[in-house]
N, C-alpha and C positions, 0 to 999 in steps of 0.2 A: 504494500500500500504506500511503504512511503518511497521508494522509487519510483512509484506511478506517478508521484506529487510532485520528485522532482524533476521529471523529465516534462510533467506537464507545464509547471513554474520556465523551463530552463523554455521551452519551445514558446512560448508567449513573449519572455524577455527577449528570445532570437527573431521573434514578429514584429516585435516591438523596434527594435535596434534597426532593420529592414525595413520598416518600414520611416522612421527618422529619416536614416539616409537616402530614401529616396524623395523623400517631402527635400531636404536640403539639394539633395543636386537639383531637384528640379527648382527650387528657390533661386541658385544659381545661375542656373539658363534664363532662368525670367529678369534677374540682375541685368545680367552680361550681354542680352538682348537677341538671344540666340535666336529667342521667339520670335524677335521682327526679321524677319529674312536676313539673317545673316550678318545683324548691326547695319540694315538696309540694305546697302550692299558700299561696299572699301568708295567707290566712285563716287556715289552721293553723300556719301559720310563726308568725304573731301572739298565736292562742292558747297556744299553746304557751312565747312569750315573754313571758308575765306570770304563767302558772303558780305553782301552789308547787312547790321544787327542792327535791331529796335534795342533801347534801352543803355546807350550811352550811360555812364557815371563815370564820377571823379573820383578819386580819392581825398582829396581834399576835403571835400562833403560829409565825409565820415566822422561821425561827431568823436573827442578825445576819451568820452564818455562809454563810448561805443559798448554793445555787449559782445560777449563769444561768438554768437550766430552772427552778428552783424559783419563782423571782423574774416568768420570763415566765407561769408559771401561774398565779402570785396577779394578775399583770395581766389576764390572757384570765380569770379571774374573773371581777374586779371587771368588766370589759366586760359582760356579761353583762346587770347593770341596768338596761343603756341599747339593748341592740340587739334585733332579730329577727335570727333564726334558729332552723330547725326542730329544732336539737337543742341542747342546755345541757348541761354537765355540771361540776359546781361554781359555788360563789358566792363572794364576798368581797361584802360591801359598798363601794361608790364611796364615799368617805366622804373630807374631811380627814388622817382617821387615816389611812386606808388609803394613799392618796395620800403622805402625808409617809413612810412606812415605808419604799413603794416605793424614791421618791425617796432615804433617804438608803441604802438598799442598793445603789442603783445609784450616788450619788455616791463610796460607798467601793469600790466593784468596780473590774474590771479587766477586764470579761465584754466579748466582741465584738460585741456588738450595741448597749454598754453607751449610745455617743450616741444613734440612735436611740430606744430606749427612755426617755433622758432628753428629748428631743424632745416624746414623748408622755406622758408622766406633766410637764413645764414647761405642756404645753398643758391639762391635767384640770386641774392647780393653780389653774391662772387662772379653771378655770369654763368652758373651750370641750370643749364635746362635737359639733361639728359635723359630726367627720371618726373617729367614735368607733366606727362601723363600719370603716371602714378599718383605722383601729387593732387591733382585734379581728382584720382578717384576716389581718393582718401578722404579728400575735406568734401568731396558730393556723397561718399558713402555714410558720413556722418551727420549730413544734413539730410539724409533718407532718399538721394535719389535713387528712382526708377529709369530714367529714358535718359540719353544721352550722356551713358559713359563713354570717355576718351577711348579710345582706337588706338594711336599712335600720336607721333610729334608732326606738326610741319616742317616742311625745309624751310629751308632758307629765302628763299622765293614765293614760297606761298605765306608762308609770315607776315612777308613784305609786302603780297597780296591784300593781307585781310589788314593791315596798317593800312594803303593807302583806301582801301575802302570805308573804314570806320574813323578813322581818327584824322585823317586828310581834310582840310577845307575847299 
């Protein structure tokens, strides 16, 4: 009887365990956007990441007050300049300025994510955008998105693209 009990216990934990893991992978495809064809598809993600955007902001604008959310948004911004993905939704300029604002909002905070984000804004300072998709996933996976996770980086050329398109007069 009590073998019976625990191979019946042991076969419900092993459904259980199974069935988790596949509630998560599949959470992950719906993340990563596997579900929309393919993160659309590499071409449109692209066009679409040099566009011109609705919803221009400064950095300057961001009050010294600012909160954590406030702070993560002018960053997942400012990312924006530099990556693919099929959906964009505000800008900041990558800029010196923008940059140093961050940084000293986050030097004066208290916010819990505050080391990491200085991690990443110490890394833009210096001029490394290597891992600047990443970046962008991180502070959008924190703010709960769904649509339009980064893809990749742009070059150098399309960069300059989506500069002269948004921030050009």
């Amino acid at each position: 009887m009590i073998k019976r009990s625990v191979y019946l216990v042991s076969a419900i934990i092993l459904m259980a365990v199974i069935a988790f893991g596949a509630l998560k992978f599949w959470d992950k495809d719906k993340l990563s956007g596997s579900s929309i064809s393919a993160e659309t598809s590499s071409e449109e993600a692209l066009e679409t990441s040099v566009k011109k955007m609705e919803g221009l902001e400064f950095a300057q604008s961001v009050p010294e007050d600012a909160s954590e959310a406030t702070v993560m948004a002018m960053m997942h911004k400012m990312t924006h300049q530099k990556v693919i993905a099929s959906e964009k939704w505000g800008i900041i300029q990558m800029d010196q300025e923008s940059i140093s604002k961050a940084k000293q909002l986050l030097q004066a905070s208290d916010f819990n994510f505050k080391e990491e984000l200085l991690e990443i804004i110490n890394r833009w300072e210096k001029g490394k955008f290597d891992q600047v998709d990443d970046d962008h996933n991180f502070i959008w996976e924190l703010q709960g998105g769904s649509i339009g996770r980064a893809t990749g980086i742009l070059t150098e050329q399309q960069e300059q693209q989506f500069i002269e398109n948004n921030f050009s007069n």
